[in-house]
C-alpha positions as a Python dict, from the first residue, in 0.01 Angstrom:
ca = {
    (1, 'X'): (0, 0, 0),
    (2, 'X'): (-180, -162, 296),
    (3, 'X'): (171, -361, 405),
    (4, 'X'): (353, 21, 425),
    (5, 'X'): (490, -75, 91),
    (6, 'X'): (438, 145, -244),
    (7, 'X'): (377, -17, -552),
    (8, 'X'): (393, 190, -859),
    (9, 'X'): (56, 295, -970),
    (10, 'X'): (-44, 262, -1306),
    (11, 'X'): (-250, 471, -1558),
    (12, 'X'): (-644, 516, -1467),
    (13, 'X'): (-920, 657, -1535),
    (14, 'X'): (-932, 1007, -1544),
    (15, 'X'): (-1109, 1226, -1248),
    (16, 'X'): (-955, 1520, -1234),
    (17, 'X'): (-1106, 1839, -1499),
    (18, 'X'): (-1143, 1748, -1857),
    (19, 'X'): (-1171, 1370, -1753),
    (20, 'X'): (-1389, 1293, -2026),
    (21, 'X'): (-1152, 1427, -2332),
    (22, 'X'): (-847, 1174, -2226),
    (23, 'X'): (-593, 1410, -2395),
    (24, 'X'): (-329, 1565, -2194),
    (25, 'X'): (-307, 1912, -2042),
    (26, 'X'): (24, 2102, -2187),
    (27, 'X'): (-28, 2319, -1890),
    (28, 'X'): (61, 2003, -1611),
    (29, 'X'): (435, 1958, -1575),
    (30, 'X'): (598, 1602, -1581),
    (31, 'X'): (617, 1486, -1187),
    (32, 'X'): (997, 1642, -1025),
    (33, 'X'): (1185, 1567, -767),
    (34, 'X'): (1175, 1875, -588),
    (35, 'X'): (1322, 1766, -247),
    (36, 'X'): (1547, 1484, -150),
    (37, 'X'): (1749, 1335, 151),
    (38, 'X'): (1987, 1016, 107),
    (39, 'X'): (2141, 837, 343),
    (40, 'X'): (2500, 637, 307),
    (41, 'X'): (2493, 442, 632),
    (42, 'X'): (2633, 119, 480),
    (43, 'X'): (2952, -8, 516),
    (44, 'X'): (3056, -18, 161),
    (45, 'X'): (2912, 387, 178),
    (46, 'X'): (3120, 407, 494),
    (47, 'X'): (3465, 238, 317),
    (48, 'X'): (3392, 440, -34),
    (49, 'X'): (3381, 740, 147),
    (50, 'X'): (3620, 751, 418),
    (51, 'X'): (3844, 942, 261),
    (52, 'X'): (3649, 1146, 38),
    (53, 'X'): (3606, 1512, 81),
    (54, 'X'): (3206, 1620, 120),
    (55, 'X'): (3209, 1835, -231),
    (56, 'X'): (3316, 1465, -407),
    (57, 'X'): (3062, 1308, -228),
    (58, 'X'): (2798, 1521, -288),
    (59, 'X'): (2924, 1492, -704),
    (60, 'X'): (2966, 1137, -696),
    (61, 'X'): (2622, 1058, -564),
    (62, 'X'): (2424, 1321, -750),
    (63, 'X'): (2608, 1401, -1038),
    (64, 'X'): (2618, 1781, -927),
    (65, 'X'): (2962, 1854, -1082),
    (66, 'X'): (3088, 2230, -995),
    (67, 'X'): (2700, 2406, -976),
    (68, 'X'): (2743, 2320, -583),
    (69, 'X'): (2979, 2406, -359),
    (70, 'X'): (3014, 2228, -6),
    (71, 'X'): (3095, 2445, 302),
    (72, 'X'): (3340, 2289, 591),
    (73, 'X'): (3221, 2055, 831),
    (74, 'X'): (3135, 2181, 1178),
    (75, 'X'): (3069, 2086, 1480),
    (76, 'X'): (2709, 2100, 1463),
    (77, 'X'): (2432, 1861, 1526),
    (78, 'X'): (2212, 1760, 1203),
    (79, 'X'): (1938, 1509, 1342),
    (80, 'X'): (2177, 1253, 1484),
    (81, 'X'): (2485, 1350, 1276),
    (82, 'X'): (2721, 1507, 1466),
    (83, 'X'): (2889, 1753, 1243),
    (84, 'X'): (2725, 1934, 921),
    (85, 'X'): (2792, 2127, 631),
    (86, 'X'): (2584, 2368, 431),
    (87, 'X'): (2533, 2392, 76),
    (88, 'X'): (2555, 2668, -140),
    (89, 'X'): (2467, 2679, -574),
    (90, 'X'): (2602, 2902, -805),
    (91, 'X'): (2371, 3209, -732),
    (92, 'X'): (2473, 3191, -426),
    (93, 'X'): (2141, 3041, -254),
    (94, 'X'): (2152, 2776, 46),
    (95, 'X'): (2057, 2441, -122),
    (96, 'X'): (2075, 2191, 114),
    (97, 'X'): (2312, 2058, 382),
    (98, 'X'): (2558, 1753, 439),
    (99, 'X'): (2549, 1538, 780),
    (100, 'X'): (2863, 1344, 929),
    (101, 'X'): (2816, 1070, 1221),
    (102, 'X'): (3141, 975, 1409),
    (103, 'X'): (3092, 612, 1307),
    (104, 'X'): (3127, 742, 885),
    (105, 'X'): (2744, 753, 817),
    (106, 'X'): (2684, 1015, 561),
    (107, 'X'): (2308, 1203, 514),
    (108, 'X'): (2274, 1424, 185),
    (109, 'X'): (1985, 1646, 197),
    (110, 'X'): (1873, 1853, -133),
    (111, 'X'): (1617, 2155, -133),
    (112, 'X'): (1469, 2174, -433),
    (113, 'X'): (1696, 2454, -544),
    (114, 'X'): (1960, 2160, -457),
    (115, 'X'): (1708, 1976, -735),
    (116, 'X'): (1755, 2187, -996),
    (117, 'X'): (2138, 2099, -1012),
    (118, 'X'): (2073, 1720, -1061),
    (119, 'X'): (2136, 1592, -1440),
    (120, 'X'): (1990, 1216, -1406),
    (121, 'X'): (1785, 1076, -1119),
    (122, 'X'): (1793, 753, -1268),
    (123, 'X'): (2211, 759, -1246),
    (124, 'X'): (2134, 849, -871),
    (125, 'X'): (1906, 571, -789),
    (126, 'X'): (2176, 324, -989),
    (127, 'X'): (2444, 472, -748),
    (128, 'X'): (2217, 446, -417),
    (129, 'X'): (2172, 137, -505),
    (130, 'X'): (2520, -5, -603),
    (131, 'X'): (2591, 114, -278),
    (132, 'X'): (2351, -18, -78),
    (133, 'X'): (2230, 323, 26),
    (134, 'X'): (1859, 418, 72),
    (135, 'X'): (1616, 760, 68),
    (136, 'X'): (1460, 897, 378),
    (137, 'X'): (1250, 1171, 241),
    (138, 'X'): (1159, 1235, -124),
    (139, 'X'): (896, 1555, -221),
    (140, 'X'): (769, 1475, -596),
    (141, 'X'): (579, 1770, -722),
    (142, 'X'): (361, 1877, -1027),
    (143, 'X'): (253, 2185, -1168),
    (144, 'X'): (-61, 2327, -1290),
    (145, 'X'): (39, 2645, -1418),
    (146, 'X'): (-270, 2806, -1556),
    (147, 'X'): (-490, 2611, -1274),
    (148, 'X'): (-716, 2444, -1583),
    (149, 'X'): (-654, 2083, -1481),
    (150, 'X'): (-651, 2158, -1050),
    (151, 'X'): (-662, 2395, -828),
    (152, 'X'): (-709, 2395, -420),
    (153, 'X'): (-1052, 2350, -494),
    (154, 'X'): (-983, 2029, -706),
    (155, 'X'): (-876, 1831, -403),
    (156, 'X'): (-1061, 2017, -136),
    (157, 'X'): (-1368, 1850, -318),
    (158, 'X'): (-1195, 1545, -350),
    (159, 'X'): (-1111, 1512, 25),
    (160, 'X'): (-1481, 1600, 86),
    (161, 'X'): (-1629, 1313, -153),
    (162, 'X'): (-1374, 1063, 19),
    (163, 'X'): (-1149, 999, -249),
    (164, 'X'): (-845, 1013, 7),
    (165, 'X'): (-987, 784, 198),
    (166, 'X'): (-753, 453, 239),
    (167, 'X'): (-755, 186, 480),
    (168, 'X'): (-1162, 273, 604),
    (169, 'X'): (-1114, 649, 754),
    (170, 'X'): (-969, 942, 567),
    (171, 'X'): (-649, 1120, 714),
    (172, 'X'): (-618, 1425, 879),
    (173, 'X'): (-683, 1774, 645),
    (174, 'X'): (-576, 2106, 728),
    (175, 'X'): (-700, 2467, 495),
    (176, 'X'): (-446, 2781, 511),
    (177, 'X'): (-642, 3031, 456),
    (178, 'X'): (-456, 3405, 281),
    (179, 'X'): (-744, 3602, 413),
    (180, 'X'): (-771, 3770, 92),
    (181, 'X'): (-425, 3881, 83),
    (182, 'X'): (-367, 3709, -254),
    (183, 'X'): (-17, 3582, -144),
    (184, 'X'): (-171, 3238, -152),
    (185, 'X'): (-375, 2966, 41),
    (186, 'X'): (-252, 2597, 93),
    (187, 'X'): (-421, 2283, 147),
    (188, 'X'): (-255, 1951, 341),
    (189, 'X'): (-380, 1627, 360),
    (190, 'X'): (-192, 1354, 569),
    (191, 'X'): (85, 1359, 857),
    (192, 'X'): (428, 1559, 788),
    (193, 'X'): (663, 1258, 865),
    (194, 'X'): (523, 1023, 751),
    (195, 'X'): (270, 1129, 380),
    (196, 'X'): (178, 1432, 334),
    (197, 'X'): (5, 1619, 37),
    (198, 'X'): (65, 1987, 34),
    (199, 'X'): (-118, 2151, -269),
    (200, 'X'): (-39, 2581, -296),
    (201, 'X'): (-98, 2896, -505),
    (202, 'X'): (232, 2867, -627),
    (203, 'X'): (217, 3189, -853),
    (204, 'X'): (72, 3441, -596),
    (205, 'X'): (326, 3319, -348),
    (206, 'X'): (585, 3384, -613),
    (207, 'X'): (470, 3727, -528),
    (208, 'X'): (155, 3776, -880),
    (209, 'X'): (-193, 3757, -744),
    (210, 'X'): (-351, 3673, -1062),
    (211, 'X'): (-194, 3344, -1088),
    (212, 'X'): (-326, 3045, -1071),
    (213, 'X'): (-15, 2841, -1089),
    (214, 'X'): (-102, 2557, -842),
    (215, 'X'): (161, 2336, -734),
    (216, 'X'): (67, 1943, -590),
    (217, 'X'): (347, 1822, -369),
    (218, 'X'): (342, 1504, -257),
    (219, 'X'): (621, 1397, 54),
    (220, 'X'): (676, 1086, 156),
    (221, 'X'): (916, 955, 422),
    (222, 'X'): (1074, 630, 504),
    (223, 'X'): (969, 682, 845),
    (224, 'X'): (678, 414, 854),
    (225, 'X'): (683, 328, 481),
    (226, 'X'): (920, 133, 244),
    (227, 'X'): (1033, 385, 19),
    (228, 'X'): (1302, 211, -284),
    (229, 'X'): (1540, 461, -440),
    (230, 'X'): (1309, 347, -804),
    (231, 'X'): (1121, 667, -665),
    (232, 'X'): (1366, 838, -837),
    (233, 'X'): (1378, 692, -1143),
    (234, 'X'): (961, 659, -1148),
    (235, 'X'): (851, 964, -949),
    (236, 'X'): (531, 970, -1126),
    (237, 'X'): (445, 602, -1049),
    (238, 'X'): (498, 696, -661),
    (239, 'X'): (306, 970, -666),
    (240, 'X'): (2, 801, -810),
    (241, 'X'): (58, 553, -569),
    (242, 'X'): (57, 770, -251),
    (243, 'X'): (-333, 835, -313),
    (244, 'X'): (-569, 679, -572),
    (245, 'X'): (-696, 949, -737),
    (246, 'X'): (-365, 1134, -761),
    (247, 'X'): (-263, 892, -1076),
    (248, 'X'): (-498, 1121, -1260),
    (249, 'X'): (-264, 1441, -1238),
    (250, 'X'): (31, 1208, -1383),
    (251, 'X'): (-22, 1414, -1726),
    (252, 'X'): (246, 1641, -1752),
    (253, 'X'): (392, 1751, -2063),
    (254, 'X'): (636, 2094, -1960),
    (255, 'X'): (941, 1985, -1814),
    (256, 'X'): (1118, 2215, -1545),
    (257, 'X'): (1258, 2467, -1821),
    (258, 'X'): (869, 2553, -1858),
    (259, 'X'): (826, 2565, -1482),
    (260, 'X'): (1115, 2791, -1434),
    (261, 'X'): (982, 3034, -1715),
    (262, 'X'): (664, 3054, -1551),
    (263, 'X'): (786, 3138, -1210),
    (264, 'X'): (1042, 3351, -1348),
    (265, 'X'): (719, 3512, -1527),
    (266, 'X'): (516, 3558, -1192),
    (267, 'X'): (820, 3710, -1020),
    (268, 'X'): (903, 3955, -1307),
    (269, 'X'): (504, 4083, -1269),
    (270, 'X'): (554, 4146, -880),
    (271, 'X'): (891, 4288, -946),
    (272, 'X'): (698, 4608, -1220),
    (273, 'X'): (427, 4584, -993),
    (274, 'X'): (684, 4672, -688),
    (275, 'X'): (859, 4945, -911),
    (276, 'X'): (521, 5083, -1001),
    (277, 'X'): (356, 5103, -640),
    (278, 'X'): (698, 5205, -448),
    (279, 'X'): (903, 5471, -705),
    (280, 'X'): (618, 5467, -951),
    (281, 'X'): (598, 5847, -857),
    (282, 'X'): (927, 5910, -773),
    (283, 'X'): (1042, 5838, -1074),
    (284, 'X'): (799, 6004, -1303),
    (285, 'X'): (888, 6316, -1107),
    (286, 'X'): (1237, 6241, -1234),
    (287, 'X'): (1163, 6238, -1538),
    (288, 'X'): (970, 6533, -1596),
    (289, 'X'): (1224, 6728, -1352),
    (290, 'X'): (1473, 6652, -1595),
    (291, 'X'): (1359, 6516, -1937),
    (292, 'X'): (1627, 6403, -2185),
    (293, 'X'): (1885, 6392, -1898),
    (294, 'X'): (1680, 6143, -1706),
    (295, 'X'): (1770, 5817, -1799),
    (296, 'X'): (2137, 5924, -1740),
    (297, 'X'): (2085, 6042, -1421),
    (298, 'X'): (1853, 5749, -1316),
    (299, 'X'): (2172, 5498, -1463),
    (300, 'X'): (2430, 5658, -1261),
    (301, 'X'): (2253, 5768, -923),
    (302, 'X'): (1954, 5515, -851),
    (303, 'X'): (2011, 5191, -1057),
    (304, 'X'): (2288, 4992, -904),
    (305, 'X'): (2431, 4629, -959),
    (306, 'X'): (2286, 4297, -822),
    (307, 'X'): (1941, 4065, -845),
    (308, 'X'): (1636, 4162, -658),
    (309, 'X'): (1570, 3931, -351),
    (310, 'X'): (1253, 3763, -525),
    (311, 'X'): (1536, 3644, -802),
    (312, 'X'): (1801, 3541, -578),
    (313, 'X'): (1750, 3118, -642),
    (314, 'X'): (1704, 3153, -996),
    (315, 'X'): (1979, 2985, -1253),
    (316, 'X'): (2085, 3051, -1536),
    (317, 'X'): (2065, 3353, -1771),
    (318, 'X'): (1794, 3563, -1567),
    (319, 'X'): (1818, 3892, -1747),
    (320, 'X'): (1691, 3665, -2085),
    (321, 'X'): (1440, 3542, -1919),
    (322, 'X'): (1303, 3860, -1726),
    (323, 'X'): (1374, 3986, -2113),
    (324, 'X'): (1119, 3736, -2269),
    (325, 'X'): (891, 3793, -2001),
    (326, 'X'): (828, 4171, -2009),
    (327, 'X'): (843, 4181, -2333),
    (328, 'X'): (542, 3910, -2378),
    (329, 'X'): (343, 4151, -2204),
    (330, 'X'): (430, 4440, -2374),
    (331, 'X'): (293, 4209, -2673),
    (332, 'X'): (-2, 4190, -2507),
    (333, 'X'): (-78, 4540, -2398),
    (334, 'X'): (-53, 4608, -2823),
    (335, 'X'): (-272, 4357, -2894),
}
């Protein structure tokens, strides 16, 4: 990667925890796409889309369908785009926004709740590149959600034993410290703008503090670099790539479903431990003010309709999931 090129990595040697067994931890998740921004500046983007409202553009390119809808364009500035539009998902969350230049140039950025919405990456590299389009910024991330395979630790003592260093000096490090909060530290190595690895405490920032659901995010941005829309189709190859010894965390067996039950599990936690702390009290006062008519009373006068804030980006059917959650801990209370 010396000529500000990436090559797709392939499979090494193992450094990361439980190295020496080879086998694969069902606790890493396959590498995501959890961030994206594409730009259509060509002139076969420019004559393709002329005409096209944003909301088809957004579907053609990414395959969205009706999960996103596009707000109006407005006169206002997006990097050098002169008008914008927001993006909003089906739960209602901001997921990215749309950029317009006056000569037709069209940027696409994607949050990673944008992500979630995407059926095929591959289709959207084939369709960047039929076009002639290219990526400016891509976040690939993976997931340790029990913290058995990495941690902060994990590539704190990697930095310090040199294995980021490329190219005869080691980048720039930086350690976010909670303070013993518990809502989670963070550790970057590299330059925002140009490669950047950001690893978190994914699970106690979801809100639990005894998670240790690490999440390794890798950015990388066209900036100074060569960066082919293949990301997309590989992500795990450019992620190895970015770093030598990141190729070892390319294990990943869960696939985002697993992800999202697992941060749906970490909310739910910090959600009954909310309830407890808060109207813990309260509500047993309730209860024994008014015994069998409590629940009644509680229904009509103190529960009301809507998702807690901590919920408000999840998809699809929440109250199963918040169902399977609680009641795998009831499970594990009787055992």
């Amino acid at each position: 990667m010396a000529d500000g090129t990436f090559s797709p990595a392939e499979p090494s040697k193992r450094i990361g925890p439980g190295s020496n067994t080879g086998q694969k931890s069902s606790t890493v998740t396959a590498p995501i796409i959890d961030f994206c921004v594409a730009v259509l500046d060509s002139e076969k983007c420019k004559a393709t889309f002329r005409k096209m409202p944003m909301a088809e553009v957004l579907r053609f390119v990414f395959g969205t369908g009706s999960s996103i809808a596009v707000g109006a364009l407005r006169e206002q500035q997006m990097n050098f785009y002169q008008r914008s539009a927001t993006m909003v998902d089906v739960v209602g969350a901001v997921c990215g926004k749309i950029g317009v230049r006056d000569d037709g140039a069209i940027q696409i950025s994607l949050s990673g709740q944008g992500c979630e919405h995407v059926p095929d990456w591959n289709r959207v590299a084939d369709i960047l590149d039929a076009l002639g389009a290219h990526l400016s910024h891509i976040d690939i991330a993976v997931d340790d959600l029990t913290g058995q395979t990495f941690n902060l630790q994990t590539f704190k003592s990697l930095y310090e034993q040199g294995e980021f260093t490329m190219n005869g000096r080691p980048p720039s490090a930086q350690f976010v410290d909670d303070m013993g909060s518990n809502k989670g530290c963070s550790f970057y190595v590299g330059q925002r703008g140009h490669k950047q690895l950001n690893v978190y405490e994914k699970g106690k920032q979801l809100g639990d503090p005894e998670s240790a659901h690490t999440r390794c995010e890798l950015r990388l941005y066209a900036k100074r670099i060569d960066l082919p829309n293949d990301a997309l189709r590989n992500p795990g190859k450019y992620f190895g790539a970015a770093y030598p010894m990141l190729i070892a965390f390319v294990v990943g067996e869960v696939e985002r479903l697993g992800l999202k039950d697992q941060m749906v599990n970490a909310s739910a936690k910090a959600m009954v431990r909310f309830l407890r702390t808060q109207a813990g009290t309260a509500l047993h006062l309730v209860m024994d003010a008014l015994g069998d008519d409590a629940l009644e009373y509680v229904m009509e006068n103190i529960v009301r309709p809507g998702r807690p804030g901590r919920f408000r980006h999840t998809t699809g059917d929440l109250a199963s999931l918040v169902r399977q959650q609680l009641a795998e801990a009831l499970d594990q209370k009787a055992a």
